[in-house]
C-alpha positions in Angstrom: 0.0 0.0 0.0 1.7 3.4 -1.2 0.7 5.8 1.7 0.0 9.8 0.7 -0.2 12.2 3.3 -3.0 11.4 5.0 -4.9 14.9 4.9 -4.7 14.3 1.0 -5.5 10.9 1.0 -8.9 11.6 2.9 -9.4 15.1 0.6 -9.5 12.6 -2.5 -11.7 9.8 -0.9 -14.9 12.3 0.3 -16.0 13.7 -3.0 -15.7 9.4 -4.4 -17.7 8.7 -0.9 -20.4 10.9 -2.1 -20.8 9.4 -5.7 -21.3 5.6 -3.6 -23.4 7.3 -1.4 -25.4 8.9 -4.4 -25.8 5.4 -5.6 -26.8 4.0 -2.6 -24.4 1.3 -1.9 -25.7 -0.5 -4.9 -23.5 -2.1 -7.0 -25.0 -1.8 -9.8 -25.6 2.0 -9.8 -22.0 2.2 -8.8 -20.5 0.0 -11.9 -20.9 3.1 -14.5 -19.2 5.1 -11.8 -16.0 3.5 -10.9 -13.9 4.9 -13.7 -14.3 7.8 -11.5 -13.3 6.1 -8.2 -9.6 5.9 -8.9 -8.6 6.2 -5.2 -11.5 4.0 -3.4 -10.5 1.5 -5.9 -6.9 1.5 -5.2 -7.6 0.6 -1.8 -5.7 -2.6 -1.0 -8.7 -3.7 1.1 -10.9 -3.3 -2.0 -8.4 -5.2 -4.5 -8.0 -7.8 -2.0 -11.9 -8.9 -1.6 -12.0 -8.6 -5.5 -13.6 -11.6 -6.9 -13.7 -11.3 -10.6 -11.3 -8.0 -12.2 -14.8 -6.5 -13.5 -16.5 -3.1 -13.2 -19.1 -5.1 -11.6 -16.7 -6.5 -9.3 -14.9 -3.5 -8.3 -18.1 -1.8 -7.5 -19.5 -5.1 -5.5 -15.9 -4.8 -3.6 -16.3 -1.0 -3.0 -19.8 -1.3 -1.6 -19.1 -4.2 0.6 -15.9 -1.8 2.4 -17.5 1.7 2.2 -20.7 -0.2 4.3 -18.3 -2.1 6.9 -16.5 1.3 7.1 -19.6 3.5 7.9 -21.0 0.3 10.5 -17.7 0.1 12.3 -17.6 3.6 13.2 -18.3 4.5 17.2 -19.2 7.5 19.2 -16.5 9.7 20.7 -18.1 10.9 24.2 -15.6 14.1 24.0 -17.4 15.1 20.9 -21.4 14.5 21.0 -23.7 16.3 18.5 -25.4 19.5 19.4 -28.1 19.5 22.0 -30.9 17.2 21.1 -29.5 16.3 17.9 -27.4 13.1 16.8 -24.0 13.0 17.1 -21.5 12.9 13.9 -20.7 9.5 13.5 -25.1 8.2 14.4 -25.1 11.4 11.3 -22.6 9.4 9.3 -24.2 6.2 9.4 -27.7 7.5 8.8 -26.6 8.9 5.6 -24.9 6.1 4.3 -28.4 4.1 5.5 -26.3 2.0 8.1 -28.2 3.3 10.5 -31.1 1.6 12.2 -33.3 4.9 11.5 -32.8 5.1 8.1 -31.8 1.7 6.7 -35.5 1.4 5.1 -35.1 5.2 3.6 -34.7 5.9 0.3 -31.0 8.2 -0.6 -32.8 10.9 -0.8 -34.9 10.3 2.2 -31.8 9.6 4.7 -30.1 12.6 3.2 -33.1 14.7 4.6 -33.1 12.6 7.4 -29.5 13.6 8.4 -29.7 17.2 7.5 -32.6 17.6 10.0 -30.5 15.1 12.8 -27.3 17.4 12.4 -29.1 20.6 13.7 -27.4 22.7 11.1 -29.4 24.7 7.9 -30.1 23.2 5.0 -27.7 25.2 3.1 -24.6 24.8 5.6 -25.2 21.1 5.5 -24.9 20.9 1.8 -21.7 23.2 1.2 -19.7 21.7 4.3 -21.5 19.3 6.6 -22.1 16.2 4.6 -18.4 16.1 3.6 -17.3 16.5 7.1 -19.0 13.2 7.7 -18.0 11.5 4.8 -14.6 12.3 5.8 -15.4 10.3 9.2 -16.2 7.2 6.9 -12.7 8.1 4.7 -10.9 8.0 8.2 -12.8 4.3 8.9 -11.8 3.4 5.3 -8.1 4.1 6.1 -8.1 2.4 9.1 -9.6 -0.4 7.4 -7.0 -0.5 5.0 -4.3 -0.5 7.6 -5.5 -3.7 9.1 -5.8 -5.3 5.9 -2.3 -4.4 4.9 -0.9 -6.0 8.0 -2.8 -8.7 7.5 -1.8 -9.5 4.1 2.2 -9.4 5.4 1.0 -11.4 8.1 0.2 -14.3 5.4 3.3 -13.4 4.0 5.3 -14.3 7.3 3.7 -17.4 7.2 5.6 -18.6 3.9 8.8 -16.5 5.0 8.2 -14.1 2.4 10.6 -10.3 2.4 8.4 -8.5 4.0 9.2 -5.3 6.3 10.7 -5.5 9.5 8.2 -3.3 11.1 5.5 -5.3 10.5 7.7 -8.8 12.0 8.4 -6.4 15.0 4.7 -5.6 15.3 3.5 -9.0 15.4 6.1 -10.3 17.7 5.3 -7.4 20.3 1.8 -8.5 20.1 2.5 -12.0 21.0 4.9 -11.1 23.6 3.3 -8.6 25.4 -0.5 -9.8 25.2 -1.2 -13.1 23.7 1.5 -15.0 25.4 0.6 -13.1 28.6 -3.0 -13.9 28.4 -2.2 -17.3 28.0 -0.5 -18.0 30.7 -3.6 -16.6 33.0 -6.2 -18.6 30.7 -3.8 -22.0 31.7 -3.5 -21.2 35.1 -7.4 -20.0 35.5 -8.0 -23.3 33.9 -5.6 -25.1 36.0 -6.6 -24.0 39.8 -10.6 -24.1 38.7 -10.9 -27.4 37.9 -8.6 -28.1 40.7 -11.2 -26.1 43.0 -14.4 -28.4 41.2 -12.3 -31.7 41.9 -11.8 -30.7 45.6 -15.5 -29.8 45.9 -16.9 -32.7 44.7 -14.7 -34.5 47.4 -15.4 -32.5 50.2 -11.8 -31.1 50.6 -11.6 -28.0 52.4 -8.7 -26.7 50.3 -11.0 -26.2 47.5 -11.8 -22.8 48.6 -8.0 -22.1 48.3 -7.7 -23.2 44.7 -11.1 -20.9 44.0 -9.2 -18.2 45.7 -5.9 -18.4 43.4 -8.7 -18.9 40.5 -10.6 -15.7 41.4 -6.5 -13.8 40.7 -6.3 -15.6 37.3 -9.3 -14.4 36.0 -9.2 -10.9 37.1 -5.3 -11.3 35.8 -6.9 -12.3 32.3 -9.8 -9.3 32.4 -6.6 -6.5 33.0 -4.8 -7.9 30.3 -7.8 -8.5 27.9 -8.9 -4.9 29.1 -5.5 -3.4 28.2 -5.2 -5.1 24.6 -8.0 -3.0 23.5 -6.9 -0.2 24.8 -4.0 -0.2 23.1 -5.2 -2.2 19.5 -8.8 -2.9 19.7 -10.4 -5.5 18.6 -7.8 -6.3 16.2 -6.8 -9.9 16.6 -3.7 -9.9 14.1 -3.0 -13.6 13.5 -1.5 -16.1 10.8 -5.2 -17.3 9.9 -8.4 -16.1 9.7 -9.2 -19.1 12.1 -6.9 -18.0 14.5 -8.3 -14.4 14.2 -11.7 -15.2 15.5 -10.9 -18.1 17.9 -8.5 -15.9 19.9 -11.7 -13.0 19.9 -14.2 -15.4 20.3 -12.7 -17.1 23.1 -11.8 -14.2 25.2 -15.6 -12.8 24.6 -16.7 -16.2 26.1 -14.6 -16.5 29.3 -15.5 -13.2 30.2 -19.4 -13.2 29.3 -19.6 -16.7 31.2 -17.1 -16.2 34.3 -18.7 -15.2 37.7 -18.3 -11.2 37.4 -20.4 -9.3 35.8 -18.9 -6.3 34.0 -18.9 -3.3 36.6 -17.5 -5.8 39.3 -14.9 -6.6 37.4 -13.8 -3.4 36.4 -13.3 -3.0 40.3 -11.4 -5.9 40.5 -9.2 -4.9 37.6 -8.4 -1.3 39.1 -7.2 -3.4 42.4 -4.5 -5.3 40.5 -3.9 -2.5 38.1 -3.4 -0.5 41.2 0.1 -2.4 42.0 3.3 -2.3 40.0 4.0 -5.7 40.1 0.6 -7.6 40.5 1.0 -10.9 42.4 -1.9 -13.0 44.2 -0.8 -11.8 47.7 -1.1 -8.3 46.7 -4.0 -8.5 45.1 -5.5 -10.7 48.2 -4.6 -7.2 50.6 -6.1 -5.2 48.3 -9.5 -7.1 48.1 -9.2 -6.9 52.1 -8.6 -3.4 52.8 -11.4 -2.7 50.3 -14.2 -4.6 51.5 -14.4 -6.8 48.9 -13.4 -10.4 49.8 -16.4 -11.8 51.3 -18.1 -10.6 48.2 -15.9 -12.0 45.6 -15.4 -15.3 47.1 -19.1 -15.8 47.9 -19.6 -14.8 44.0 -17.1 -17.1 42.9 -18.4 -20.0 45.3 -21.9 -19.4 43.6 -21.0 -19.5 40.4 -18.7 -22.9 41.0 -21.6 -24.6 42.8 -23.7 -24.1 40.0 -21.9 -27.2 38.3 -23.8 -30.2 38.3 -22.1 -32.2 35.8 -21.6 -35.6 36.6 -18.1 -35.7 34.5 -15.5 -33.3 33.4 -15.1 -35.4 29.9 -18.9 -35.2 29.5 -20.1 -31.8 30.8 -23.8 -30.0 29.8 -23.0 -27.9 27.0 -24.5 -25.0 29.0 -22.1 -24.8 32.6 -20.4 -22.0 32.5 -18.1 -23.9 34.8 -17.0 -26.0 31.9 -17.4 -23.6 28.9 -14.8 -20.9 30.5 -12.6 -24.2 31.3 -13.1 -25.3 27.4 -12.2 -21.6 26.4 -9.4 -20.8 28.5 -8.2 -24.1 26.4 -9.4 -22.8 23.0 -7.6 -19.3 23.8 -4.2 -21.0 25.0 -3.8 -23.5 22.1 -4.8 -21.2 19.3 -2.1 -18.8 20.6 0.5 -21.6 20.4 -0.5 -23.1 17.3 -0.4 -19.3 15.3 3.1 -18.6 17.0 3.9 -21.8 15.5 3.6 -21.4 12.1 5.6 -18.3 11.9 8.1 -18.9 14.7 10.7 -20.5 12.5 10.8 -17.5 10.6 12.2 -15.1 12.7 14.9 -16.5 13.2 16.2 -16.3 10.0 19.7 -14.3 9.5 17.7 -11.7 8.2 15.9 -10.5 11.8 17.7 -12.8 14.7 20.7 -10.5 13.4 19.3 -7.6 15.0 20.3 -7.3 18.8 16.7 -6.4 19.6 15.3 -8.9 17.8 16.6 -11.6 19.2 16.5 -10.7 23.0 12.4 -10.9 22.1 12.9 -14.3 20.3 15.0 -15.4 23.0 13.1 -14.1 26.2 9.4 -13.9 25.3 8.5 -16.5 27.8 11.2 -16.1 30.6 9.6 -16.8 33.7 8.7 -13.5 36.0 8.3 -11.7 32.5 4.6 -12.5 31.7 2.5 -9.5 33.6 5.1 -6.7 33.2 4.8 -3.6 31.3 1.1 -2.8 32.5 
């Protein structure tokens, strides 16, 4: 992907936006148009979901990205619309008809729709509003693009093609800072659980000890899922498409089905956030000084003792017990089996060459290393 500075990049796109939008996302009203779409079709994100190298195609392929653009865009709190009126991006969607209130519209419809939803004049909104939004969907378009170029080098890895450093460093510091990391809590969550359901079943006081160190490992995983997004998003960059949304799909699961809901755990994660280096004694002060142990444990206990499977190896298909346990397993091996596929290749003469290469290679799982740099 050539990259042209970006304010010119996006300057180009709006006016090509506005000829799909005219067209409604139809592919068909937008084949005669693409002769005059040079930069939306340059768009390695378009090229690569082209099908068949036809006007048709191109148009079908424009369509498809300019829509997942416009859906994937999300409200920025520091800058809601005017009083009482929608705010940009709800204004974006509804005039590309992505919106829920104006998906049924007609073009011309939503347009009217979004003038009146902006709070600004008619004639304001035609000389500078609309392109201010379309330039929100050129922004979503780029970003798009980005993620589909790393992608495409990420398949490249695979096969050891030349591809640029920055984009092996990239993946590798997303392996060894979160994936790797998160790993070793979804193993270890797995680990003391079913060691705390064993010890249950047989009437062993120490179960409530294993539930304890259980109760650690899953907030550990939450912080470290938590601060992934932060920093990338949802943006699971892995060898396979496979890979992509087991890792996503997995973490989604052990938190939707583990015994927290979402505004406990976000006090749960501030209490280990709130220590340099988080370790289960730490964490097990903090939870006393701020009220929360009884709490936790008795919500953890609950949620344990819901379990009425007669066998690990045959559970219901509806414990959340055993469906965190199967996805903290789904999560760990996927991790190891995309690392595997392109591990080989960095250490080729090409990258373990490079000093700082190959202290990652060589120290991505050294123990003591795997909940640093929070």
């Amino acid at each position: 992907m050539v990259e042209d500075p970006l304010g010119h990049r996006l300057d180009d796109l709006v006016p090509e936006l506005s000829q799909v939008r005219e067209a409604g996302l139809e592919p068909l009203d937008v084949e005669p148009l693409v002769a005059a779409m040079p930069e939306l079709a340059s768009l390695g994100v378009v090229r690569h979901r082209l099908r068949t190298d036809t006007a048709l195609g191109r148009a079908t392929s424009i369509c498809q990205v300019v829509r997942e653009a416009a859906e994937r865009l999300e409200d920025d709190p520091e800058h809601p619309g005017p009083p009482g009126h929608a705010s940009p991006v709800a204004q974006a969607q509804m005039l590309l008809r992505v919106h829920y209130t104006t998906k049924k519209l007609s073009v011309a419809e939503a347009r009217i729709k979004t003038q009146e939803a902006s709070g600004v004049g008619d004639r304001q909104y035609r000389a500078r509003h609309e392109a201010r939004l379309l330039r929100l969907v050129a922004q979503a378009l780029l970003d798009l693009d980005r993620e589909d170029d790393l992608h495409q080098w990420g398949r490249a890895l695979e096969v050891g093609a030349d591809v640029p450093q920055s984009v092996a460093l990239y993946w590798l510091y997303l392996f060894r800072d979160h994936y790797f990391r998160m790993e070793t809590s979804a193993y270890a969550l797995q680990a003391d659980l079913m060691t705390a359901l064993s010890q249950l079943r047989d009437h062993l006081p120490s179960w409530k000890l294993y539930l304890s160190t259980a109760v650690y490992w899953n907030v550990e995983f939450s912080f470290l899922r938590h601060r992934f997004f932060l920093r990338h998003g949802p943006l699971w960059f892995a060898v396979t498409d496979e890979g992509c949304t087991q890792l996503n799909d997995s973490v989604e699961r052990i938190e939707y089905h583990d015994p927290f809901p979402d505004e406990f755990m976000a006090k749960l994660r501030r209490l280990y956030g709130a220590a340099e280096t988080p370790d289960h004694d730490d964490f097990t002060a903090r939870l006393d000084h701020s009220g929360l142990t009884d709490i936790t444990q008795d919500r953890a206990e609950a949620w344990l003792r819901r379990c009425a499977c007669p066998r690990d190896d045959d559970p219901d298909e509806r414990c959340e017990v055993h469906l965190v346990l199967k996805q903290c397993d789904l999560f760990a091996e996927t991790v190891e089996t995309e690392f595997e596929r392109i591990q080989n290749w960095y250490r080729t003469p090409r990258f373990a060459a490079d000093p700082g290469l190959t202290e990652l290679i060589t120290e991505f799982r050294t123990p003591g290393r795997e909940r640093g740099n929070h």
